[in-house]
N, C-alpha and C positions, 0 to 999 in steps of 0.2 A: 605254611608256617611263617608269620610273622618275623621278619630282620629286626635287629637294634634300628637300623635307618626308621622304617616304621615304626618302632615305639615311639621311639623320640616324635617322628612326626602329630604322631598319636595325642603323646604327652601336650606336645606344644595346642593340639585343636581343644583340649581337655583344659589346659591351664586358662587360655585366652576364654573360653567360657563361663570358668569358672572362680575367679576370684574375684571380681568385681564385687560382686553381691553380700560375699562373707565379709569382705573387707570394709564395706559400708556398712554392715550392721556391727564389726568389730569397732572403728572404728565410731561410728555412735555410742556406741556403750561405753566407750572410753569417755569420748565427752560427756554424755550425759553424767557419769560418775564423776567427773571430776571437776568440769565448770558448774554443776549444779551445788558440788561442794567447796565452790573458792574461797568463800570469805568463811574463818574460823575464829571464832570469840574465843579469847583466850581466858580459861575459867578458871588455873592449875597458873601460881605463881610465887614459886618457893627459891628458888637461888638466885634472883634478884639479879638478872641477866634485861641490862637494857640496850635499846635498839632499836632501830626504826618498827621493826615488830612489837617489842613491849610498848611505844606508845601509843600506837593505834590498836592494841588490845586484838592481836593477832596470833594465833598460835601456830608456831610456821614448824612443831615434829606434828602436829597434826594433819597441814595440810602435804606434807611431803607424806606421808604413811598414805592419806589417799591417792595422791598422784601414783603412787606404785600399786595402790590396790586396781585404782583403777585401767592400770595400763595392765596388768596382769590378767583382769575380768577381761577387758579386751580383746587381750590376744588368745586368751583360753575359750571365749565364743566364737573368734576368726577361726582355729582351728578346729573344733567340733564342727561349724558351721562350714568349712571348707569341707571336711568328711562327708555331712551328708547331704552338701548341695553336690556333689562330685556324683556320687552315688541315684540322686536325685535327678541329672543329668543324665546319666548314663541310661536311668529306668528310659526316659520320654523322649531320647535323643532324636526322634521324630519331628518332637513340634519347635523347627530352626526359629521361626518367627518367634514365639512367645519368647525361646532362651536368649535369642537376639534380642528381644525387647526387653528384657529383666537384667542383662548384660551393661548396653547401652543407658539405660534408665539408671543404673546403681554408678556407673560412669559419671552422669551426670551429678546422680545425690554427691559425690564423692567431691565434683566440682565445686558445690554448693557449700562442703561442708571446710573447703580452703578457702572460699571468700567469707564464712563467718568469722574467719580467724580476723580479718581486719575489718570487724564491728558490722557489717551489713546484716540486717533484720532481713532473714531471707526463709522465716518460718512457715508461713504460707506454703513458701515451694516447695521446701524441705518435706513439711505432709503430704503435700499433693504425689513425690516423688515416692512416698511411703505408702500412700493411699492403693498408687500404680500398679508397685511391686507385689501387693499381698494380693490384690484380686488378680496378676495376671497367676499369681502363686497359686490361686485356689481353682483359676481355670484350667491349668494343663493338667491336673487328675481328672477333673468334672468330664473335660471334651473328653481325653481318653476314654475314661470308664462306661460314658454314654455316648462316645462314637459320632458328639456334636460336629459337625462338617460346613454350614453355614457362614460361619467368619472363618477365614483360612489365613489372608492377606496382611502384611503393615498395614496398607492402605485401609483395608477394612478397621483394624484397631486405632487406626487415626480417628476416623470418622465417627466412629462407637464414642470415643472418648471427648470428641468436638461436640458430639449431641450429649451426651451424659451431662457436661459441665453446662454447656447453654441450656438443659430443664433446670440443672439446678440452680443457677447463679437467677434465673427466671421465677423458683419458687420459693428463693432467698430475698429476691425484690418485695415478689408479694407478700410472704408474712410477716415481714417488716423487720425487724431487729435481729437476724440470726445470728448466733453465737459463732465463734470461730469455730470448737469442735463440733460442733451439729453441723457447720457446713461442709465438712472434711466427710465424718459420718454419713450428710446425706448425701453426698457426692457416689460414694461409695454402694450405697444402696440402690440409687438411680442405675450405675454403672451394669449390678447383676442382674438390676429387673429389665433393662434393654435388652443387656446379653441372653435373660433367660429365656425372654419375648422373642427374641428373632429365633432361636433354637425350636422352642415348643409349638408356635403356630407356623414354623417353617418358613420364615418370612426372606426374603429376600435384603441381604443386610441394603445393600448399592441403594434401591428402592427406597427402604425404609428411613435414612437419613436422607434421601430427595425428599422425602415427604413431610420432614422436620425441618427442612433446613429454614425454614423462616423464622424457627427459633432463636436463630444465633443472631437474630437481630434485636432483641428484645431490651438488651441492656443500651441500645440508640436508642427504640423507640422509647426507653423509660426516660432518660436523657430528656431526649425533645417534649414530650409530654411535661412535666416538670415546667420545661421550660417553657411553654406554651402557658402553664399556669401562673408562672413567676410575671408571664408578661403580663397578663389581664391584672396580678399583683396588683404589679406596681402604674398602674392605671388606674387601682382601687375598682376594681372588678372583677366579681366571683367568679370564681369557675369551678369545675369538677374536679375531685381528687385524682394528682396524676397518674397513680396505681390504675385508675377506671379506665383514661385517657388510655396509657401503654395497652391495657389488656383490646381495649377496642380495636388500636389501629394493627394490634396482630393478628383479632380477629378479619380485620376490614381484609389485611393482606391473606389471612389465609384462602379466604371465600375466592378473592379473587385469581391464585393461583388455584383452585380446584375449578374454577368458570374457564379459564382460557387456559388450563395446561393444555397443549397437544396429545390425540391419543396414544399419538407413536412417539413418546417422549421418550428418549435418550437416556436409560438410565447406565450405561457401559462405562460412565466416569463421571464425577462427582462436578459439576463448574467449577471452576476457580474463582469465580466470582463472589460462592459461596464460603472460600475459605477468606478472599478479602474483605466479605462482609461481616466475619465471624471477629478477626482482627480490629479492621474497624472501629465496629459496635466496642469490642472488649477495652481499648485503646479513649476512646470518646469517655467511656464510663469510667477507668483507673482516670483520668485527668479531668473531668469533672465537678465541680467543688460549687455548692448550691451558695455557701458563704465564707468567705474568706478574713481574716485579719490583719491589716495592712504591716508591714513592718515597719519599723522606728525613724522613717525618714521622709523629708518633705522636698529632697531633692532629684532623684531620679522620677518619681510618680509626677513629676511638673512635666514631662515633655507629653504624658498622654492627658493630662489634666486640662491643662493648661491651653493646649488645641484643641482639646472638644469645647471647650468655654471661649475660644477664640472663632469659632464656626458657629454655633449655634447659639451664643448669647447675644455675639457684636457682630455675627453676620462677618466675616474674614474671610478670602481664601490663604492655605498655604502655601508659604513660599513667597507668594506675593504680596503679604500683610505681614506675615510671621514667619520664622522659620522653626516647626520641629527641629531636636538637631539629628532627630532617625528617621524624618520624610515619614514617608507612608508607613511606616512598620509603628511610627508612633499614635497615629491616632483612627486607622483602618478599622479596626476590631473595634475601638470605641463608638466610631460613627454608626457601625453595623448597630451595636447596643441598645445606641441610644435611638436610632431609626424605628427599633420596635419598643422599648421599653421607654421612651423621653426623655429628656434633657430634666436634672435634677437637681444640677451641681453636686452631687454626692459623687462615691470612688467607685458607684456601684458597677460601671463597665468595665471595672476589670474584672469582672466573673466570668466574661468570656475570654478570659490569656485561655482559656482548655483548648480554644480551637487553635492557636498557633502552636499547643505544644500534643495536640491531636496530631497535627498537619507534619511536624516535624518529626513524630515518630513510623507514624505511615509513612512515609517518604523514607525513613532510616530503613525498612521493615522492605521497600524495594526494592534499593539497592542491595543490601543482604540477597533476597532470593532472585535478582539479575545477578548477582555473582555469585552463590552458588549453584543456583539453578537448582534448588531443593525446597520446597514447599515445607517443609519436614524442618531443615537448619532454621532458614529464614522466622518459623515461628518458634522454635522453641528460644533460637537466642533473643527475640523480643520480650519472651515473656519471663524468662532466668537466665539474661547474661546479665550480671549486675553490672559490668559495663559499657553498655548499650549506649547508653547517652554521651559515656566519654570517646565514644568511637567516632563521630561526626561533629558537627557544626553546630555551635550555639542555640539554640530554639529560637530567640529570637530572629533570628538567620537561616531560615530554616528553607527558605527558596533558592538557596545555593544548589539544595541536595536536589532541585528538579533538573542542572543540568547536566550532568552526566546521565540521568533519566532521558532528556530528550536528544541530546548527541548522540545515545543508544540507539533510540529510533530512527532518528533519523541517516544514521548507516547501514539499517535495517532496512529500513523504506524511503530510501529520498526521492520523495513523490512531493507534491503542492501541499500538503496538508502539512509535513513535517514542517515544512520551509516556513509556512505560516506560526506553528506554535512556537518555533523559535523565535520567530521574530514577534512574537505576541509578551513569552519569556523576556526579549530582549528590553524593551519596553519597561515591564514591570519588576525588573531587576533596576532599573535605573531609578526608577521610583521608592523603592523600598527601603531603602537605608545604604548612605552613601557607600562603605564598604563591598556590602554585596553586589555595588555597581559597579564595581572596580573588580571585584575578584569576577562575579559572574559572567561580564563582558569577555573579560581573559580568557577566560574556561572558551566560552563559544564561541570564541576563537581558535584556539585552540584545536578545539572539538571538528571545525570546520577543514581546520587544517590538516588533522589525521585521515576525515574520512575522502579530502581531495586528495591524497597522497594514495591511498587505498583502493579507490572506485571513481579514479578519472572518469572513465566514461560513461560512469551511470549517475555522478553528479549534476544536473541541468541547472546552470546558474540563471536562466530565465525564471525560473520559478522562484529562486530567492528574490530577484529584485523584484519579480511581482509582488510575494507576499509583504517586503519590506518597504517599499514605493506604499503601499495601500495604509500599512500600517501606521508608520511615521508618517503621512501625508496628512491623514487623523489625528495624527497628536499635533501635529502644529497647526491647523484648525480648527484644532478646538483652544487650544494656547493663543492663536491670533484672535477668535470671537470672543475669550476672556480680556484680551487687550482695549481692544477697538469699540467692541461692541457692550460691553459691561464694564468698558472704563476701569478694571483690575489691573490695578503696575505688574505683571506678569516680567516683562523686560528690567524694571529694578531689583525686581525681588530676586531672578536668577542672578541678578550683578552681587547683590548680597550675600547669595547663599554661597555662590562661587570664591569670592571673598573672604567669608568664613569658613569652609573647609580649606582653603588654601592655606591657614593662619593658625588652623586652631593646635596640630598635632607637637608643633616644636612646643607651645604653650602648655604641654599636657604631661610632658616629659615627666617621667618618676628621677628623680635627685640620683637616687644611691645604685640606679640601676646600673653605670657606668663605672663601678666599685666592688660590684658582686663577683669576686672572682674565686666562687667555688666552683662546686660539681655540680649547680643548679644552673650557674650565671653557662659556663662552658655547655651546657646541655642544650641549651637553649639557642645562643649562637654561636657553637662550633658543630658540634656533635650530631644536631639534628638535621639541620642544615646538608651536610655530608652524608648521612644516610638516606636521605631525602634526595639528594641529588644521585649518589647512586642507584636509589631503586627509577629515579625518573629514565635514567641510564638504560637500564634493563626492559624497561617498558618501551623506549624507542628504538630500540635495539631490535624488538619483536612487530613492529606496527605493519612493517610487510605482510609478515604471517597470520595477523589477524583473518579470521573470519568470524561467521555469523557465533560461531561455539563458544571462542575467547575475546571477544570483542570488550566486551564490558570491561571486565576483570583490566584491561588497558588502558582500555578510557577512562574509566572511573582512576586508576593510578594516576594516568597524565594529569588529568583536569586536577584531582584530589593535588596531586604537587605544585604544579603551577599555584594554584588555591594559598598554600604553604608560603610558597617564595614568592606571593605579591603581597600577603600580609604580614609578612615578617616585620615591616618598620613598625605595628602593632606594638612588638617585643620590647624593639630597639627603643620606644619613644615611652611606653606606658606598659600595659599590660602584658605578664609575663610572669615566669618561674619566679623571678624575682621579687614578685610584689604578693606572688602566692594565688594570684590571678589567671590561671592559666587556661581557662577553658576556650579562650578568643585562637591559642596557637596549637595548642598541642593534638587537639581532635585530630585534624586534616593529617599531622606529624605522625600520628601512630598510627589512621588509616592507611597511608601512604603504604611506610615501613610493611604493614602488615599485609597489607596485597602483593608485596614482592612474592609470598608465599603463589602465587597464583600462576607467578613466570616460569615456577619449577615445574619438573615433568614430575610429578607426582599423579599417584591415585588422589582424585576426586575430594574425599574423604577427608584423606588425608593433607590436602592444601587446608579446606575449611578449618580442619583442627585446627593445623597451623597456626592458620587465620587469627583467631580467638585465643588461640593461649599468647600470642604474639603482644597482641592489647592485650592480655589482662598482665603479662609482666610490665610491658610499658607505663600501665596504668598505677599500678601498683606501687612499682619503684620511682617515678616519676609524675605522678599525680594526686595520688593518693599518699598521706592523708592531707596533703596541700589544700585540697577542696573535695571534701571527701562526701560531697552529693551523690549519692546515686537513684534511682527510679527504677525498679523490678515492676513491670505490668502488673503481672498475675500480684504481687501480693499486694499491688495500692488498690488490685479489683478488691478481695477481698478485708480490705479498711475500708472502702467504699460501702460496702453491703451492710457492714454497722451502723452507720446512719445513711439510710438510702433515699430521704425523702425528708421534704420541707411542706406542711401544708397547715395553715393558721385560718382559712377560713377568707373571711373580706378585710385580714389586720394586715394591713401593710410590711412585707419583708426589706428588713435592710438586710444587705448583700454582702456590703465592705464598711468593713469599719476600722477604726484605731486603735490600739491597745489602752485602756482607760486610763492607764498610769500617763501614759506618753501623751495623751489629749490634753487632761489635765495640768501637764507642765508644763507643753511647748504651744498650744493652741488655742485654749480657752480663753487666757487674757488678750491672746492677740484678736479674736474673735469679738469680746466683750469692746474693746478698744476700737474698731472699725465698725460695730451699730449705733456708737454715740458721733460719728463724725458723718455729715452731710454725707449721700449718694454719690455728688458729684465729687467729690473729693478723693479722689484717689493716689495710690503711695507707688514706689518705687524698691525693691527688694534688693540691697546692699551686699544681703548676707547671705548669698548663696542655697536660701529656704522658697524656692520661686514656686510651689505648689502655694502659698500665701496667697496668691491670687484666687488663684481656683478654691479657696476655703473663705473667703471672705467676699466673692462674686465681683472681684473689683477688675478692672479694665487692666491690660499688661499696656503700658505705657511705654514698652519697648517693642524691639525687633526680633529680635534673638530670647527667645524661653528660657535656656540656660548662658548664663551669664560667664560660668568658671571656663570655658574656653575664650573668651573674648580675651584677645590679649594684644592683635597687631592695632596702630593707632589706628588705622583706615577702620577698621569695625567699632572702636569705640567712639571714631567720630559720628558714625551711622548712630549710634547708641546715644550719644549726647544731644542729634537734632530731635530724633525721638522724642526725648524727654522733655524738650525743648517746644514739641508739637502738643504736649498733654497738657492738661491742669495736675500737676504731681506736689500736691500742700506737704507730704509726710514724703519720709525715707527710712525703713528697715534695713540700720547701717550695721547692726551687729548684732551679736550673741551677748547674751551677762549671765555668767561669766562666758569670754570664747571657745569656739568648740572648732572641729575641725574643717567644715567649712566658713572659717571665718578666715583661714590660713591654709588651707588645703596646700598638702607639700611642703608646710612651712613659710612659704609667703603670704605674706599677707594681703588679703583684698585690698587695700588703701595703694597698696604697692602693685600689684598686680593691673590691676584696672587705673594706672595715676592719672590719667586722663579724667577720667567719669570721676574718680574721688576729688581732684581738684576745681571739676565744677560743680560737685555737689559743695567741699569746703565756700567756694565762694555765693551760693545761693542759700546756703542752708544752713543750720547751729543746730545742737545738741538740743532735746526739747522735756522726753519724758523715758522714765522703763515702764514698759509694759510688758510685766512676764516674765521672760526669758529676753526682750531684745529692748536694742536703743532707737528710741523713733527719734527721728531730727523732723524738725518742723523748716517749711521755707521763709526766707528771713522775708518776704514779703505777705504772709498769710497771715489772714487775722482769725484764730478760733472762733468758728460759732457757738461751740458747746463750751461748758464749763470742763476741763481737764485736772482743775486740781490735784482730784484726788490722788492722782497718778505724781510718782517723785521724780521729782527732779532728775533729768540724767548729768549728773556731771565727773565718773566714771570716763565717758567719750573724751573729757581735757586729761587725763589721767597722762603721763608722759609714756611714748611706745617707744620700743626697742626694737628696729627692723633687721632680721639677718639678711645680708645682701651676696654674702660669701664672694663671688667670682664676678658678680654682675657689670658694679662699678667700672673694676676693670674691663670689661666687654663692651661697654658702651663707650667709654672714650675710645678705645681701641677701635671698633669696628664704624661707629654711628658719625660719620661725617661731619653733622648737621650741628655737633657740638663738640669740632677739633678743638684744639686750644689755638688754632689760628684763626677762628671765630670772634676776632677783639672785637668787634660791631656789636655782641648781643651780651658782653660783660658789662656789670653792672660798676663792681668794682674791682679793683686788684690791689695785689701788697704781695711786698718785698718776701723774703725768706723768714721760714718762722711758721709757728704750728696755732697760729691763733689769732684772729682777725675780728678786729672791731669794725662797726659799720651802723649808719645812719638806720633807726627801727623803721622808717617810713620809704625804705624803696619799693618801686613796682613789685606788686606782685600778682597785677591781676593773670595775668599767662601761664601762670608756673615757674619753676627757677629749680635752676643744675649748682650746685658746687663742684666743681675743676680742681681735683688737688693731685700735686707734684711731688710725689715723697721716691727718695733715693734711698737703693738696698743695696751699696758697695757689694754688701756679704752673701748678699742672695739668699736670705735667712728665709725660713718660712714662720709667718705668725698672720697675725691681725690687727688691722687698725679702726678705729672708732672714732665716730663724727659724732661730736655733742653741741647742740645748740641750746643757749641760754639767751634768758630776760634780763640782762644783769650780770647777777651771781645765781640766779634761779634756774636750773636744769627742766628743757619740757619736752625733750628728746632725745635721740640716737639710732646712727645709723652702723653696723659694723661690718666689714667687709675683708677680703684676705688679700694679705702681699705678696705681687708676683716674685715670684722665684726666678723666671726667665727672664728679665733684665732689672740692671743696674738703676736705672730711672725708669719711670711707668707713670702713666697716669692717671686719676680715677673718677671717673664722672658718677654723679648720686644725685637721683632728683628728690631733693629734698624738701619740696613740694607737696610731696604724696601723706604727706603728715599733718593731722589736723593743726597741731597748735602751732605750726610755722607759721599760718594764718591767722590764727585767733591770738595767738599773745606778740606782745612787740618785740621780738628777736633782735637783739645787738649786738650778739656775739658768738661766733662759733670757735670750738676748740679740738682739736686732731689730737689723740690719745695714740701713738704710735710705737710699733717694737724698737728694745731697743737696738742700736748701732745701722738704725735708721732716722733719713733725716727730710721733714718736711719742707721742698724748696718754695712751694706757691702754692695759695690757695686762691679761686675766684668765684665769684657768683655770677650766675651767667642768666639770662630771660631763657625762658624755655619758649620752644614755639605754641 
């Protein structure tokens, strides 16, 4: 006889069973009913009740009545549907696996169905979770009533279902255009005819998906086929339809796995090889995109433009001629492009980014199953964790994620081989983009340092310095034979690039970031910071205990934080919570936090849950909908399968293009404007639009690709002999009207760059608009072409208004080289007094500071404003704030940085100051 203790226990094995499943179809049914009926036309309008509902023509007792029907239908299907899956349960209580898997399964739909609440298109998976449930539904009578014994295992329904979806996604390829519901349908179909096939001809399941398994390659090899034909494309030669190509080379593979299988083949477990080629292939095919349409900007697409047209047009190495400002992560993928496909000057190489963000999701898809150590976790959260991609490292950065991968092995095996890949890693982390040269060094560092601490005496540091002696010996001769032997300034160009990462990040600072003091600003650096440091806490705390079993899960923390706390000035300088930008900090931040889950003494299971609901509240509350991207695998495979193929025949494919509107406005005339002027005649890019180059095939007559970080003198000196080495007749000094990179931050280029704009002012004058921008011609060119037609720019004399807020003050305070005890390089001076006249013909080939002395007895806070006239004629101004922290202050403004300081005869400036302040000196000073 049964105790109350055993019912209870009874109940609890009965409830954990069973309610998942109702509650996911209860819960469907409620949505369905009610988000399908949200928006209600209001057709019934008699008592004359207004309100944000009667104007948008909403009828809100209408949709309130459904919200209750609906929660009602809800919970009255949860209930029946609890009855007799309870009942349902109890019949077959047998088949643990199936119930386990319809349990687990409706767990997840249920998952699913709280990231639709914050907008995620997660319908794909939603089916396919639907698909699962009814055919395992239809299996646990079918096997009982016929005694089926065949598939017993998860494992086996893993595999059942890994083959079922790779026929179909393979006979969704071939007949071209399948609909979404027909692929669900035929999903489903495939699924009973495997299962009924291995039941009725008694087949051996294990066997029978060995025998398939080269199917889960198919959506690679449709991939590469494609692409194989794209190439011949764009060479303007035919080739065969890629549908032909794919089907061949899985015939080619299957022939030759039935020639060379072994007779004594292994079939007692499935390789794993097979389940990463399954991933893979499905990962290559969701990020594959035959054509693309570039977005509205001509200034981030410069740094991969702009070097492959520096490589292959003018023959350049980087670095050494140019500098990318992402190294190798800028122009790798394009050279691969253009290696097969040729140089065309079009955007067409970026059709391969799929394989950086290929590269970054297999690697993401590692690490997952090295820390759970579940084949099972590891895919399902790649293919429906909607936030998958906010868990790690930027894609472009996506070589970060190889080294907690290789610190793994290499405390696993520290034998010559590891020593080598790290030091191979080491290398091409340096290369790749300066950041991940800095975090990843750390890391394997780090990494080095845990596993010396660990495995003293199985460490042989002989074999490091082998593999890294060999390595590095390599790279700097092949760096000296680009010197010596092919005459490459290799030795300048490192002094340059050193120079400009050294300079560029105070130059890049976001303004308001230093002001944000909410719940974003403190999350950012207080809060994470702190939590971050105590899970690093926790994880070195454990690094003793490590072994082969929890190894990862440690390393991956430590590196992952470290990672965190080297790139934080990221935050502090630019990007960040604050700018709404956060995917550079936060990844590392919530993986970190979220692997503390792995230091508990938990079930298994139970860490990984953890795990993932950990990121997705982090995500959620703190990333989303800040930048609310996400990438679900499985459902971009299936957007994918709707157009699956490009094939025109011998017409030439273009790949990447511009949006029409956007061509039309920003590029056409620029375009039209640069085939009427000589070859040799080339411009200068002012306005921050440096992909110009690469659209117009003209030579970059600088050093530096992008220009918006150039901001210490020492690089715009490098910049100015540049220009100084080219023939540069024209100059793209702006936007008409200005846009935001004309002023990025609110400074303005003129200001930013006063160096480069004050020897453009002295070589150059306002010439014509063409389009959208201001060309300045050189005051020594003489037009070969007729230009007329093009108007006049005289917009460029227009009088600017520079905000200088704090700066003024910062530079006589800090900048030495123009103290006010600098009387040597004043030009002139006067007594007290907010207004000074002065001869219109001083120096001013160098540049020139104005030095002004204004006294704040009161300490007030306002602003003061520098205006210089012709006369009585206004053709600028500069405004700037008053310090608060002392009584007298000084304020240096190079007011230089301004066209008409130069073009018109300036004799007088006048100081506009708060009042119960008072102006004691002004002077103008030479600039260096």
């Amino acid at each position: 006889m049964k105790t109350a203790k055993d019912w209870i226990k009874q109940l609890k094995t009965d409830v954990k069973q069973t309610w998942a499943f109702p509650l996911l179809v209860g819960i469907g049914v409620f949505l369905h009913f009610w988000l399908n009926n949200f928006s209600f036309e209001l057709t019934d309008f008699q008592n004359r009740v207004f309100g944000i509902s009667t104007l948008h023509q909403i009828d809100v007792g209408a949709r309130i009545s459904a919200f209750y029907k609906a929660i009602f239908l809800g919970f009255g299907i949860f209930i029946l549907l609890k009855i007799a899956y309870t009942l349902f349960v109890q019949r077959f209580k047998s088949f643990t696996t199936e119930i386990s898997s319809i349990h687990y399964l409706s767990i997840t739909g249920l998952f699913l169905f709280g990231f639709s609440i914050f907008g995620m298109e997660i319908y794909a998976s939603r089916l396919l979770i639907e698909v699962l449930l009814i055919f395992i539904l239809i299996v646990i009578p079918v096997k009982s009533r016929l005694k089926l014994t065949k598939i017993r295992s998860a494992n086996d329904y893993f595999w059942l279902f890994i083959t079922a979806y790779s026929i179909t996604i393979m006979g969704a390829i071939l007949s071209g255009k399948l609909p979404f519901g027909q692929f669900a349908f035929s999903f489903a179909a495939v699924l009973i005819l495997l299962f009924s096939s291995i039941h009725v001809f008694k087949l051996s399941p294990v066997k029978t998906f060995f025998h398939l398994r080269k199917l889960v390659y198919f959506p690679l090899l449709f991939v590469i086929s494609q692409e194989i034909y794209l190439i011949f494309n764009q060479h303007n030669i035919g080739f065969i339809h890629p549908l032909i190509t794919a089907s061949v080379l899985l015939l080619i593979f299957g022939i030759i796995q039935i020639t060379f299988q072994k007779k004594q083949a292994d079939y007692t477990h499935l390789n794993r090889r097979i389940l990463s080629g399954f991933v893979l292939s499905l990962i290559v095919f969701s990020t594959y995109s035959i054509q693309l349409v570039l977005r509205n900007d001509l200034f981030e697409i410069a740094n991969s433009s702009n070097a492959l047209m520096s490589i292959f047009q003018h023959g350049k190495f980087p670095v050494a001629d140019f500098l990318p400002t992402h190294l190798l992560s800028d122009f790798f993928l394009p050279v691969i492009y253009t290696i097969f496909n040729g140089y065309d000057s079009s955007f067409s190489y970026m059709a391969y980014n799929f394989i950086m963000m290929s590269a970054y999701f297999y690697l993401s898809f590692l690490i997952v199953l090295k820390l759970s150590r579940n084949h099972y976790i590891a895919l399902l959260s790649l293919l429906f964790f909607p936030f998958f991609n906010a868990t790690f490292w930027g894609i472009s950065s996506f070589p970060i994620l190889i080294v907690p991968l290789v610190i793994n092995q290499l405390y696993n095996y520290p034998n010559q081989k590891s020593w080598f890949a790290l030091a191979v890693l080491s290398v091409f982390l340096l290369g790749w983009k300066p950041d991940v040269a800095i975090l990843g060094i750390y890391g394997l560092l780090a990494g080095i340092i845990i596993i010396r601490i660990n495995k003293r005496g199985k460490l042989k540091w002989k074999h490091a310095l082998k593999a890294f002696s060999i390595i590095y010996a390599a790279l700097v001769l092949f760096l000296l034979s680009l010197e010596f032997i092919f005459k490459v300034p290799v030795k300048e160009g490192i002094s340059n690039t050193l120079n400009f990462f050294a300079s560029s990040p105070q130059g890049r600072g976001l303004p308001v970031i230093a002001y944000q003091f909410d719940r974003i600003f403190y999350l950012h650096h207080v809060l994470y910071p702190i939590l971050i440091a105590i899970a690093l806490i926790l994880g070195l705390k454990q690094i003793k205990r490590m072994n082969s079993y929890n190894a990862m899960p440690i390393i991956a923390l430590i590196i992952f934080s470290i990672f965190y706390f080297t790139n934080i000035q990221r935050g502090l300088t630019r990007h960040s919570f604050a700018e709404g930008h956060d995917g550079f900090i936060s990844s590392f931040a919530i993986i970190s936090i979220a692997l503390v889950f792995f230091l508990f003494r938990m079930k298994r299971i139970h860490r990984i849950i953890g795990f993932f609901i950990s990121i997705s509240i982090m995500a959620i509350m703190f990333k989303y909908p800040t930048q609310a991207s996400d990438y679900m695998v499985f459902d971009q495979v299936q957007k994918k399968i709707k157009s699956n193929y490009l094939y025109s025949g011998n017409e030439r494919i273009q790949r990447v293009s511009f949006n029409p509107d956007y061509y039309q406005k920003n590029i056409r005339e620029l375009l039209n404007f640069t085939n009427q002027i000589p070859d040799s005649a080339g411009f200068y890019d002012f306005s921050n639009t440096p992909a110009s180059y690469y659209l117009t095939k003209r030579e970059m007559p600088v050093y530096f690709i992008h220009s918006l970080a150039i901001t210490s003198e020492k690089i715009q000196e490098i910049e100015i002999e540049n220009l100084k080495s080219h023939n540069v007749p024209f100059v793209i000094f702006s936007h008409i009207p200005e846009t935001y990179w004309d002023k990025t931050d609110g400074i303005h280029n003129a200001l930013r760059f006063y160096k480069i704009s004050e020897y453009l002012y002295r070589n150059y004058s306002p010439y014509k608009l063409v389009g959208n921008y201001a060309i300045w011609k050189a005051n020594n060119y003489q037009a070969e072409t007729d230009l007329s037609h093009y108007s006049v720019d005289t917009i460029s004399e227009k009088p600017r208004i520079f905000e200088m807020k704090k700066l003024p003050l910062i530079w006589a305070k800090y900048d030495t080289k123009f103290s006010s005890n600098n009387v040597e390089k004043s030009l002139l001076r006067t007594g007290a007094g907010k207004e000074i006249r002065f001869d219109a013909t001083i120096d001013k080939s160098q540049g020139n500071y104005i030095l002004i002395n204004i006294e704040n007895p009161k300490k007030i806070q306002g602003k003061a404003k520098l205006r210089y006239f012709e006369t009585w004629e206004q053709f600028g101004e500069f405004s700037f704030d008053i310090s608060q922290e002392s009584i007298n202050a000084q304020y240096l403004i190079r007011i230089s940085s301004q066209w008409n300081w130069y073009n018109k005869s300036i004799n007088r400036i006048v100081i506009v100051n708060p009042e119960s302040t008072e102006v004691k000196q002004i002077s103008i000073l030479k600039a260096d």
